[in-house]
C-alpha positions as CSV (number, residue, x, y, z in Angstrom):
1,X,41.2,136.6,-81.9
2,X,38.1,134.7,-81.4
3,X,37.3,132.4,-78.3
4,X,36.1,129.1,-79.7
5,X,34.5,127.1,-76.4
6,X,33.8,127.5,-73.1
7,X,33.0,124.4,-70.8
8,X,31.8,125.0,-66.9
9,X,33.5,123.0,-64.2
10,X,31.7,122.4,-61.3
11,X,33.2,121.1,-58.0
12,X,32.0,117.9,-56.7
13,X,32.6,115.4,-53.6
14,X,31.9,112.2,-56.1
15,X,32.2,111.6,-59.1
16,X,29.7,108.8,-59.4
17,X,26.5,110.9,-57.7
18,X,27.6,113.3,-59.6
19,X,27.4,111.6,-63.2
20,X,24.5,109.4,-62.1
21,X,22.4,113.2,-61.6
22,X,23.5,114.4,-64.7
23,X,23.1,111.2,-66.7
24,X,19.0,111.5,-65.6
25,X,19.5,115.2,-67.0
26,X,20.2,113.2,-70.6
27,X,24.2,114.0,-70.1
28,X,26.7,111.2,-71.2
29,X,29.4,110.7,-69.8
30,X,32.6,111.3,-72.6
31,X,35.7,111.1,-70.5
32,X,36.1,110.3,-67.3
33,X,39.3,109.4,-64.6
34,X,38.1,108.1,-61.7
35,X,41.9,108.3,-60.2
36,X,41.6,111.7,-60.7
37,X,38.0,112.6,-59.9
38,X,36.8,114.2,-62.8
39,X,35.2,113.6,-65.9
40,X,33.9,115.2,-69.1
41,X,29.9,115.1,-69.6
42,X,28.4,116.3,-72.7
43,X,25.2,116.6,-74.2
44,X,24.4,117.4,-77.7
45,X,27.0,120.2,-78.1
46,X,26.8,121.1,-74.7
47,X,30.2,120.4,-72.6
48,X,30.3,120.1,-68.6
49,X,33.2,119.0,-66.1
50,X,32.7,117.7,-62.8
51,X,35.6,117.4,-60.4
52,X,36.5,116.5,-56.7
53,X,39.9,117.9,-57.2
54,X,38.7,121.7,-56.9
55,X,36.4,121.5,-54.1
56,X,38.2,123.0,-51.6
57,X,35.7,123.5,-48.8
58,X,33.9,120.2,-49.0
59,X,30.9,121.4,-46.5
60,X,30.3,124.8,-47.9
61,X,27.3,125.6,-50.4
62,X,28.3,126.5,-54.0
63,X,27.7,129.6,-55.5
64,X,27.9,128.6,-59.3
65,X,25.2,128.4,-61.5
66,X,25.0,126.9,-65.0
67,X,22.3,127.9,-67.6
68,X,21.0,125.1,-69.9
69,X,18.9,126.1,-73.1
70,X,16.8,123.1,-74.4
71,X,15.3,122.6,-78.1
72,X,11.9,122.2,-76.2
73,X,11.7,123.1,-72.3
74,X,8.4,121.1,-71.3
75,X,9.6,118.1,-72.8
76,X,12.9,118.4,-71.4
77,X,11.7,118.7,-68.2
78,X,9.2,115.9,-68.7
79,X,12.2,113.7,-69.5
80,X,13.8,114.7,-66.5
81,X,11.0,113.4,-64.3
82,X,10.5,110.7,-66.2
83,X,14.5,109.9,-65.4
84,X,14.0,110.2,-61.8
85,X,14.3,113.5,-60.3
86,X,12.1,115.6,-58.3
87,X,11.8,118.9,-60.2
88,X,9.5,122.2,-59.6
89,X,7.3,122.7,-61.9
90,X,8.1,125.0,-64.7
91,X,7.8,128.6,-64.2
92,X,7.4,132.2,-66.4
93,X,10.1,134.3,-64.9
94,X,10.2,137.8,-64.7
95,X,12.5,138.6,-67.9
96,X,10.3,136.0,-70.3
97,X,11.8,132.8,-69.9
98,X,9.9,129.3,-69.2
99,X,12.4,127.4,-66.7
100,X,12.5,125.4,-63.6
101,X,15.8,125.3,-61.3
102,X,17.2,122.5,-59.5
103,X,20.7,122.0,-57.4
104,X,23.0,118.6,-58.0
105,X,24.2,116.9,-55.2
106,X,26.8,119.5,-54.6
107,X,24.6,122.7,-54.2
108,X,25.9,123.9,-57.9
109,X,22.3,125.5,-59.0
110,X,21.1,124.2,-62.3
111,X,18.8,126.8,-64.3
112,X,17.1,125.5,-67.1
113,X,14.7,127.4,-69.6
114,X,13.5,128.7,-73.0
115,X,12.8,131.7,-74.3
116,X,8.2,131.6,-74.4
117,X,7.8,133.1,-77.7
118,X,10.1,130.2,-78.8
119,X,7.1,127.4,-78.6
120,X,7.3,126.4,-74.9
């Protein structure tokens, strides 16, 4: 048996802020029910689902984090700013990657990086 996908979802407490912050990120939106309070966003090959249904405890932080590999981590994150949002600076972590992190609106952390021997 082999497992073919796996696609995070992340609770929100709207839909809109939600996919306006991850449309800047260079997400589209692919399906979305706005009766229901979710939607599908995807990016390349990349898959993500945002709903209001699941968050339970509206005013707690989150505790999820989701990884995201760019192609090319500098001008990913120079698209980012250029889209709008306030992001550190990028950053050499301890175990080799270049990254910078950010939260969305709903305190789900956002980790985002490259491997530096792969050209960033």
């Amino acid at each position: 048996m082999r497992m073919n996908e796996l696609i995070p979802m992340l609770p929100v407490k709207s839909i809109s802020a939600s996919v306006e912050f991850y449309q800047k990120l260079g997400f589209s939106v692919e399906r979305r029910n706005d009766d229901w309070g979710w939607a599908m966003l995807c990016f390349d090959d990349c898959r993500l689902m945002v709903d209001q249904s699941i968050n339970l405890h509206r005013d707690e932080p989150r505790q999820s984090v989701v990884y995201l590999y760019p192609e090319n981590i500098v001008e990913y994150h120079q698209q980012v700013r250029r889209n709008g949002l306030v992001v550190p600076d990028l950053d050499v972590t301890f175990y080799g990657l270049t990254e910078f992190r950010l939260d969305d609106p709903d305190g789900n952390r956002l980790w985002i990086g490259q491997n530096k021997s792969a050209g960033a």
